[in-house]
Backbone atoms as SQL, in Angstrom:
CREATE TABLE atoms (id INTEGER PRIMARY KEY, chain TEXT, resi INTEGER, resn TEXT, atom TEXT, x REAL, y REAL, z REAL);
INSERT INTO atoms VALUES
  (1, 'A', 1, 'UNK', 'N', -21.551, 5.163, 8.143),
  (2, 'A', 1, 'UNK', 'CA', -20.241, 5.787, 8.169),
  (3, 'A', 1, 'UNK', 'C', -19.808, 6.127, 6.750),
  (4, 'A', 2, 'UNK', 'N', -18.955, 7.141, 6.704),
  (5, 'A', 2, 'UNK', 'CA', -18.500, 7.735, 5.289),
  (6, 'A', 2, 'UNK', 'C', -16.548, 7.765, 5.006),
  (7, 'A', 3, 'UNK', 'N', -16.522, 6.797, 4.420),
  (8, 'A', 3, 'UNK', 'CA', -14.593, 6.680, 4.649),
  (9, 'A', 3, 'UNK', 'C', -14.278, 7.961, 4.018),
  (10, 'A', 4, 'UNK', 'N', -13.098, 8.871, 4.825),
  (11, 'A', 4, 'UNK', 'CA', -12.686, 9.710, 4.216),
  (12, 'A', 4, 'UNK', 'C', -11.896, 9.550, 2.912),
  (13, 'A', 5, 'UNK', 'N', -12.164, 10.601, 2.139),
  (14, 'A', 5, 'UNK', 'CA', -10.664, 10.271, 0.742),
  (15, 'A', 5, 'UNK', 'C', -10.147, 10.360, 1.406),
  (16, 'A', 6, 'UNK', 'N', -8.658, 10.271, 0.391),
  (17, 'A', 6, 'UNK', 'CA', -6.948, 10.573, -0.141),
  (18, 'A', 6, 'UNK', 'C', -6.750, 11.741, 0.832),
  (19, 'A', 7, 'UNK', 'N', -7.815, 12.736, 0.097),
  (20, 'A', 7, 'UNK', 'CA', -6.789, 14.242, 0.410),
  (21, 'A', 7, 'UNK', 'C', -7.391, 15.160, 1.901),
  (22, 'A', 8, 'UNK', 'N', -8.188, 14.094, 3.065),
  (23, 'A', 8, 'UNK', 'CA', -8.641, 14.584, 3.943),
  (24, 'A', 8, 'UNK', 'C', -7.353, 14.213, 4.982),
  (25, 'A', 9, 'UNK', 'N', -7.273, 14.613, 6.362),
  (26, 'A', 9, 'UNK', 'CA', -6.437, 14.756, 7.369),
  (27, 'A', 9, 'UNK', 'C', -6.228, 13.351, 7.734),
  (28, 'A', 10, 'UNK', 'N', -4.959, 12.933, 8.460),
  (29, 'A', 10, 'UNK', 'CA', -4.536, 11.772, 8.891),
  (30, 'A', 10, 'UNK', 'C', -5.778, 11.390, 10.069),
  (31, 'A', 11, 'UNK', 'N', -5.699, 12.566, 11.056),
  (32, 'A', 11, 'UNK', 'CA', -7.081, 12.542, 11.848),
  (33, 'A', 11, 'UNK', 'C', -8.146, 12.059, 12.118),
  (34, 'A', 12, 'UNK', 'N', -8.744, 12.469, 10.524),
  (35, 'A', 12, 'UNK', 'CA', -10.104, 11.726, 9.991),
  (36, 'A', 12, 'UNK', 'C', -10.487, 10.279, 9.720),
  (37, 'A', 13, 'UNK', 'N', -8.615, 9.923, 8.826),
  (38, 'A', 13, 'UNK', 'CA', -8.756, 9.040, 8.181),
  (39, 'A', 13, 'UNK', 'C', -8.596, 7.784, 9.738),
  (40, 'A', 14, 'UNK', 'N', -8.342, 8.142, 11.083),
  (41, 'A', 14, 'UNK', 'CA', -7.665, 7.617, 11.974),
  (42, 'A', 14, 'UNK', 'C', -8.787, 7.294, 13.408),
  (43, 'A', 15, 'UNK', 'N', -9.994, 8.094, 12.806),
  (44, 'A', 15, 'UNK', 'CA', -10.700, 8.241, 13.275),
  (45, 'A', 15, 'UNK', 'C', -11.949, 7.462, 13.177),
  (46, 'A', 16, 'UNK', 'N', -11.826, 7.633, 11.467),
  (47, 'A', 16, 'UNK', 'CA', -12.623, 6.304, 11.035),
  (48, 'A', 16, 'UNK', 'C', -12.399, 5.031, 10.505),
  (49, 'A', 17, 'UNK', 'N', -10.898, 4.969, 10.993),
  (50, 'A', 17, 'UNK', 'CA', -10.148, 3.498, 11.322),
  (51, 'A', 17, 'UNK', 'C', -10.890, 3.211, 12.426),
  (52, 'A', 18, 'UNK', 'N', -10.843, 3.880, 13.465),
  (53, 'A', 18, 'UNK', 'CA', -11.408, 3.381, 15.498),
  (54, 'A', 18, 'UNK', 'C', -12.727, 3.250, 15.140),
  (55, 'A', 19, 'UNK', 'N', -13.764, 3.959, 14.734),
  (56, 'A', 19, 'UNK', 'CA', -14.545, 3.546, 14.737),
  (57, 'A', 19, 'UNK', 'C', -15.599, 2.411, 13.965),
  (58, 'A', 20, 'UNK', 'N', -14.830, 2.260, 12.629),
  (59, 'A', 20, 'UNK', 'CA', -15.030, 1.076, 12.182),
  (60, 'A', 20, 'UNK', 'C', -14.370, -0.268, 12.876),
  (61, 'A', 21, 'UNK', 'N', -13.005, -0.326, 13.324),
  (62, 'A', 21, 'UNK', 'CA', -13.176, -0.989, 15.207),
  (63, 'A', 21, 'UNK', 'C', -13.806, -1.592, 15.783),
  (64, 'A', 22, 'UNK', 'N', -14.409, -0.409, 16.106),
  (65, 'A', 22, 'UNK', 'CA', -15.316, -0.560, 17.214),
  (66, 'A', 22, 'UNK', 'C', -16.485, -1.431, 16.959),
  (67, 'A', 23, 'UNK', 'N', -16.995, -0.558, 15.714),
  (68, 'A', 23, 'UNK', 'CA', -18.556, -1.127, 15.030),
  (69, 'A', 23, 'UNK', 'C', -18.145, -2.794, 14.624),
  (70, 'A', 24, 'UNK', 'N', -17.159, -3.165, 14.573),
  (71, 'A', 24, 'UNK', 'CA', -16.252, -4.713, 13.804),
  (72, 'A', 24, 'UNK', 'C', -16.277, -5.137, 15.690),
  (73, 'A', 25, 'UNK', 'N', -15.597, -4.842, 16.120),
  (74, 'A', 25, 'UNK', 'CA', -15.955, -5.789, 17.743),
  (75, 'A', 25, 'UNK', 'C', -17.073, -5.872, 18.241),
  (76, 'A', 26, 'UNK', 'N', -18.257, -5.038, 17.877),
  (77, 'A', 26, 'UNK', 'CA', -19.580, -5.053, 18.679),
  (78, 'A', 26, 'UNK', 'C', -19.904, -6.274, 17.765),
  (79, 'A', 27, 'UNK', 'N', -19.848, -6.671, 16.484),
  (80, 'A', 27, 'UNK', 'CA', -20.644, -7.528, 15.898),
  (81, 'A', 27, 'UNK', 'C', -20.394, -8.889, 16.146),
  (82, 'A', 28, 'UNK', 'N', -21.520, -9.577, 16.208),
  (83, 'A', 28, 'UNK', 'CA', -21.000, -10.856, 16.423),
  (84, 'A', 28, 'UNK', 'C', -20.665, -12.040, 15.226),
  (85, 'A', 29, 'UNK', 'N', -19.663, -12.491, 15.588),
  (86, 'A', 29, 'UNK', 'CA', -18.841, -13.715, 14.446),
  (87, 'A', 29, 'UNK', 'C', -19.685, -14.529, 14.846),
  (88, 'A', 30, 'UNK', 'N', -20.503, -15.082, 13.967),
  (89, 'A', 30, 'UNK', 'CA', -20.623, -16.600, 13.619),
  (90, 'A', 30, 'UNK', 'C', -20.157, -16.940, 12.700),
  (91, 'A', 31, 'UNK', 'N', -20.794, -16.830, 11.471),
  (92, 'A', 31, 'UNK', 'CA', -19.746, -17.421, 10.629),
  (93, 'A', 31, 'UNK', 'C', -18.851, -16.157, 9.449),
  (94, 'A', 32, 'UNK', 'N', -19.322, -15.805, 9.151),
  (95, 'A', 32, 'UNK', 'CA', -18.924, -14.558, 8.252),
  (96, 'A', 32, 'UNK', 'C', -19.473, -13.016, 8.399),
  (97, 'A', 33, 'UNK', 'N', -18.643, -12.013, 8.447),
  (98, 'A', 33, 'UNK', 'CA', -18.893, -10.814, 8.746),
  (99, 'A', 33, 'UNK', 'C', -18.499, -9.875, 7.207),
  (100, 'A', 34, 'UNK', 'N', -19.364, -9.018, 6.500),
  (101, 'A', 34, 'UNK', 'CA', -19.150, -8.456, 5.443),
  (102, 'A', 34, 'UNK', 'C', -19.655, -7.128, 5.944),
  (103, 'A', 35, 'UNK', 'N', -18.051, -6.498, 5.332),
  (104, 'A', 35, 'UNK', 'CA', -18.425, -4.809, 5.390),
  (105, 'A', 35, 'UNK', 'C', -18.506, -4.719, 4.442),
  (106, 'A', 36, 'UNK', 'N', -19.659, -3.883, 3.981),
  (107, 'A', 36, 'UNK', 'CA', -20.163, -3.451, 2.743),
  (108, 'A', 36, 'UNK', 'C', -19.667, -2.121, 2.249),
  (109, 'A', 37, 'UNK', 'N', -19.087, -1.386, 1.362),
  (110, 'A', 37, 'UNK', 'CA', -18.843, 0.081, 0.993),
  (111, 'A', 37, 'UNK', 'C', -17.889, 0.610, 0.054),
  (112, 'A', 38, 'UNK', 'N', -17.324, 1.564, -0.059),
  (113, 'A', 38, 'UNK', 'CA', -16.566, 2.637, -0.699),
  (114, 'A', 38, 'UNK', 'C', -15.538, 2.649, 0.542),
  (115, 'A', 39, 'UNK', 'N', -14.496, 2.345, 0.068),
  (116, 'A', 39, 'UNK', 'CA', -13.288, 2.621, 1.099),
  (117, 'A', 39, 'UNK', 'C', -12.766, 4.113, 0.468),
  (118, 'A', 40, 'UNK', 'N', -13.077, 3.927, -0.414),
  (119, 'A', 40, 'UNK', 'CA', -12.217, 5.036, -0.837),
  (120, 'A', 40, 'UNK', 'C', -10.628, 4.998, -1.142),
  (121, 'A', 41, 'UNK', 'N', -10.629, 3.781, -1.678),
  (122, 'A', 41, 'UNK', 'CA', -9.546, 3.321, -1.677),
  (123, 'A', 41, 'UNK', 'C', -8.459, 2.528, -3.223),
  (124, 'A', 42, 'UNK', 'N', -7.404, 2.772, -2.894),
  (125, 'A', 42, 'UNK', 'CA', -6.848, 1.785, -4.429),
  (126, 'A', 42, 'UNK', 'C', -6.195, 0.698, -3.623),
  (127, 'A', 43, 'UNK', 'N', -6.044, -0.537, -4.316),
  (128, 'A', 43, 'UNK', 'CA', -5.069, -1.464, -3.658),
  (129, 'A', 43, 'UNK', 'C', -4.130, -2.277, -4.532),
  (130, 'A', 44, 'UNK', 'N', -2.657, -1.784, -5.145),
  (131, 'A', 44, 'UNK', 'CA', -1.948, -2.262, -5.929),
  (132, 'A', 44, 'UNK', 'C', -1.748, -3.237, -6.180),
  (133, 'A', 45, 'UNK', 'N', -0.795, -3.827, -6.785),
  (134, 'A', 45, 'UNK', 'CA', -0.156, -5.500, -6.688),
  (135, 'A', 45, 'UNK', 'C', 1.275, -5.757, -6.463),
  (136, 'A', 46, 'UNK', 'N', 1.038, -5.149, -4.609),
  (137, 'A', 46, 'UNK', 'CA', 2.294, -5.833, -3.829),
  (138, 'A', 46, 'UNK', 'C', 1.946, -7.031, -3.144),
  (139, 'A', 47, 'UNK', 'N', 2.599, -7.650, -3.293),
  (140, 'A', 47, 'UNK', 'CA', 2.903, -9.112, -2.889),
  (141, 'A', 47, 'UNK', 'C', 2.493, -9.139, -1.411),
  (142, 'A', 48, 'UNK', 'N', 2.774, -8.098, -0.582),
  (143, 'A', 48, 'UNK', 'CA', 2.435, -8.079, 0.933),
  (144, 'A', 48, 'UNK', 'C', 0.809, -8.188, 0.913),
  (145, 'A', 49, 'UNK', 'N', 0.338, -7.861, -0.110),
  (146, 'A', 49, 'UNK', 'CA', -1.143, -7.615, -0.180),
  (147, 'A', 49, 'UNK', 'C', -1.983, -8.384, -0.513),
  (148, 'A', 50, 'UNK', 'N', -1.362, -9.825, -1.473),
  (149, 'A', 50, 'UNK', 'CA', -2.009, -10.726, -2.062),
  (150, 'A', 50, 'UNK', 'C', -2.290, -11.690, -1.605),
  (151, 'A', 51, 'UNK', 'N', -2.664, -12.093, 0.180),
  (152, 'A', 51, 'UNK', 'CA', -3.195, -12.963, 1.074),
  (153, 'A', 51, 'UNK', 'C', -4.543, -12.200, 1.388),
  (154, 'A', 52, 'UNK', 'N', -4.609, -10.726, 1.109),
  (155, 'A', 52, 'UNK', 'CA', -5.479, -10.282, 1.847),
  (156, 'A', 52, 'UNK', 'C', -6.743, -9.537, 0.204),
  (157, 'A', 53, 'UNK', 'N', -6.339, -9.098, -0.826),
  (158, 'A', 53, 'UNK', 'CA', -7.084, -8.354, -2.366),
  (159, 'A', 53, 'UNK', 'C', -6.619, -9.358, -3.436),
  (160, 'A', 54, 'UNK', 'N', -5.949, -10.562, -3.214),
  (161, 'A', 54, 'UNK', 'CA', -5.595, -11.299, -4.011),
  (162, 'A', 54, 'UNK', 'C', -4.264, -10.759, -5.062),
  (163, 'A', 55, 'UNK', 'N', -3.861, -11.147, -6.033),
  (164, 'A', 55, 'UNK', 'CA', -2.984, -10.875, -7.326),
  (165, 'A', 55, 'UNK', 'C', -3.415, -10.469, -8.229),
  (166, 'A', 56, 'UNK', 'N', -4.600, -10.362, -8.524),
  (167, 'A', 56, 'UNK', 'CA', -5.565, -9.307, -9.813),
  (168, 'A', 56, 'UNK', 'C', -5.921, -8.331, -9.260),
  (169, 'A', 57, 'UNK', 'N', -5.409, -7.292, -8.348),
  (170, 'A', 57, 'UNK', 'CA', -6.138, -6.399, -7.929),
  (171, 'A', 57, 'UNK', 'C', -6.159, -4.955, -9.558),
  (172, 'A', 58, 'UNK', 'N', -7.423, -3.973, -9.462),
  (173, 'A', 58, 'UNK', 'CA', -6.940, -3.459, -10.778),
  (174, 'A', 58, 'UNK', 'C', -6.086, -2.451, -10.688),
  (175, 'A', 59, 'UNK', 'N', -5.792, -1.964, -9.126),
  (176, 'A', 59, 'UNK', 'CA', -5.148, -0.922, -9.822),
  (177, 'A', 59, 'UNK', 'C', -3.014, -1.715, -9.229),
  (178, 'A', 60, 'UNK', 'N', -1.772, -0.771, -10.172),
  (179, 'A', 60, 'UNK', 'CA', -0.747, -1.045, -10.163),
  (180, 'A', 60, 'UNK', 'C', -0.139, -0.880, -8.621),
  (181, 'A', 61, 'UNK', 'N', -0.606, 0.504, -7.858),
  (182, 'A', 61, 'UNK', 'CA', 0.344, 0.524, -7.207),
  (183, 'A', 61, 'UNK', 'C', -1.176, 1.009, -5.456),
  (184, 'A', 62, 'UNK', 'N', -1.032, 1.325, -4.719),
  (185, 'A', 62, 'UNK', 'CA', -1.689, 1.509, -3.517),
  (186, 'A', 62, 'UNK', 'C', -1.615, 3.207, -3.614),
  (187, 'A', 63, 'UNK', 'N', -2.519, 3.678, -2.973),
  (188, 'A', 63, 'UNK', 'CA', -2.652, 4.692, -2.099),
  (189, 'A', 63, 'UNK', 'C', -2.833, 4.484, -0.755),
  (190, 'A', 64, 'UNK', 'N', -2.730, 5.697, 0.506),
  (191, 'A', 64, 'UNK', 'CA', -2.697, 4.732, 1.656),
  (192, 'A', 64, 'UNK', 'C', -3.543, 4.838, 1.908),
  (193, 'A', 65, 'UNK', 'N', -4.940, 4.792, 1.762),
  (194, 'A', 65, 'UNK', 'CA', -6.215, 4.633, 2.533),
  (195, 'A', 65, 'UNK', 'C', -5.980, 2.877, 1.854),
  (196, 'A', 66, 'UNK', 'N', -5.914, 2.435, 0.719),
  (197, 'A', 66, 'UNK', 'CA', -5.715, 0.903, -0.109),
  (198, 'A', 66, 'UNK', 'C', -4.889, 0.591, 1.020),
  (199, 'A', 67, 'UNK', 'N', -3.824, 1.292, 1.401),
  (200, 'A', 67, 'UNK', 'CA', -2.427, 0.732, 2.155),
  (201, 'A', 67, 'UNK', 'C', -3.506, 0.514, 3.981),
  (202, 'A', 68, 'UNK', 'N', -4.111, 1.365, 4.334),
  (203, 'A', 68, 'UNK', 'CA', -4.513, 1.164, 5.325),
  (204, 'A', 68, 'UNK', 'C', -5.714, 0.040, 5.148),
  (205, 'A', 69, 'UNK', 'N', -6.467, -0.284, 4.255),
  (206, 'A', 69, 'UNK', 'CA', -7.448, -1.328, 4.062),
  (207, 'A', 69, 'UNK', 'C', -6.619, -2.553, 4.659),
  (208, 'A', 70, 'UNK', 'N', -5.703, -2.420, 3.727),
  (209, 'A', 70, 'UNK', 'CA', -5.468, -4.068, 3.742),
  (210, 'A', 70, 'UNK', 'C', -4.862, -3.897, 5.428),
  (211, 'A', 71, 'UNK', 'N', -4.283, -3.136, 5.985),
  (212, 'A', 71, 'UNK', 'CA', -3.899, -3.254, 7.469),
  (213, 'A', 71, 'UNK', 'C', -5.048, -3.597, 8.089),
  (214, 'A', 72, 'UNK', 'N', -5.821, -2.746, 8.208),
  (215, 'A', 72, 'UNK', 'CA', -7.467, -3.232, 9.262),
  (216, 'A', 72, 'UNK', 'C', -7.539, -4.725, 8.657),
  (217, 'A', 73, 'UNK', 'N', -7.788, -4.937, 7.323),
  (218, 'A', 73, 'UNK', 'CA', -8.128, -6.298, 6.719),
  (219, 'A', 73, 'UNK', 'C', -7.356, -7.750, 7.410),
  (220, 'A', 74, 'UNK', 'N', -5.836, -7.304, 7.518),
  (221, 'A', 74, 'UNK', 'CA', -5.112, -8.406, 8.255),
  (222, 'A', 74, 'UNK', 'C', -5.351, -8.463, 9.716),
  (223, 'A', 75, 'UNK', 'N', -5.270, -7.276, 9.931),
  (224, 'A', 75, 'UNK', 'CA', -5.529, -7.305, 11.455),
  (225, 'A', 75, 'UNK', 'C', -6.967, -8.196, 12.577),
  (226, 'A', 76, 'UNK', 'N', -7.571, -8.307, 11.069),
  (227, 'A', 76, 'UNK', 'CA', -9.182, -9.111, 11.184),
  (228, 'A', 76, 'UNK', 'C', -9.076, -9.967, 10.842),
  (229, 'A', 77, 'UNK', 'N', -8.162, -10.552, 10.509),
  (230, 'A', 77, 'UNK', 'CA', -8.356, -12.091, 9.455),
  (231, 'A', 77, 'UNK', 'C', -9.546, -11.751, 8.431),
  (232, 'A', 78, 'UNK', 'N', -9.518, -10.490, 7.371),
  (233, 'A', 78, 'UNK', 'CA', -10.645, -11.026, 6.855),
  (234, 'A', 78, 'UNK', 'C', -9.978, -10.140, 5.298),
  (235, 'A', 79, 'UNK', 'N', -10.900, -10.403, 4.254),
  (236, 'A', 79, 'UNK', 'CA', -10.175, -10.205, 2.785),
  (237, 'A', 79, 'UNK', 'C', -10.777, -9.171, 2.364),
  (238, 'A', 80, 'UNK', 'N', -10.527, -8.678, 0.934),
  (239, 'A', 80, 'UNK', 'CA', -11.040, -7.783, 0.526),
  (240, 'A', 80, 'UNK', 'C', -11.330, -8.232, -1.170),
  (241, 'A', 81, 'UNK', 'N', -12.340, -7.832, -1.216),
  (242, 'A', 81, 'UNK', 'CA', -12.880, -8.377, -2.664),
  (243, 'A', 81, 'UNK', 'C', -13.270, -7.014, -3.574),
  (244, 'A', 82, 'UNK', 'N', -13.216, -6.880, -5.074),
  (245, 'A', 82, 'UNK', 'CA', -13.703, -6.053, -5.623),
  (246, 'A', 82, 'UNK', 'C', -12.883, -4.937, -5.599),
  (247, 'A', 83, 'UNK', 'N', -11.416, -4.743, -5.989),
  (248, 'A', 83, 'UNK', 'CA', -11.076, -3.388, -5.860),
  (249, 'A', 83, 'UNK', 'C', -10.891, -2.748, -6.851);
């Protein structure tokens, strides 16, 4: 799969929200599940965010594909490392 940028359609970006989903429920949990990739994404340092990219994230403020990471991310119980 290829995350859309910033400047592609809500559509796309909504599209390959579901199907990363999907591909995340087919797999099975045992103990740890790692998505590997390019989100294509920034993830600031709001406080709503720092259970899920921590308080050092590098960049200041989010874009919303960053803003949509960390949503899928909570929605999974799972974190995000490296942004």
């Amino acid at each position: 799969m290829h995350a859309p940028t910033e400047e592609k359609y809500d559509e796309e970006k909504e599209k390959f929200c579901e199907d990363l989903q999907i591909v995340h429920n087919k797999t099975p949990k045992h103990d740890i599940v790692i998505i590997l990739g390019d989100l294509n994404s920034k993830i600031g340092k709001r406080d709503v965010y720092q259970n899920v990219a921590g308080k050092h994230t590098f960049h200041e403020t989010s874009i919303r594909n960053g803003e949509w990471a960390c949503v899928c991310a909570i929605a999974n119980n799972m974190k995000i490392i490296s942004t």
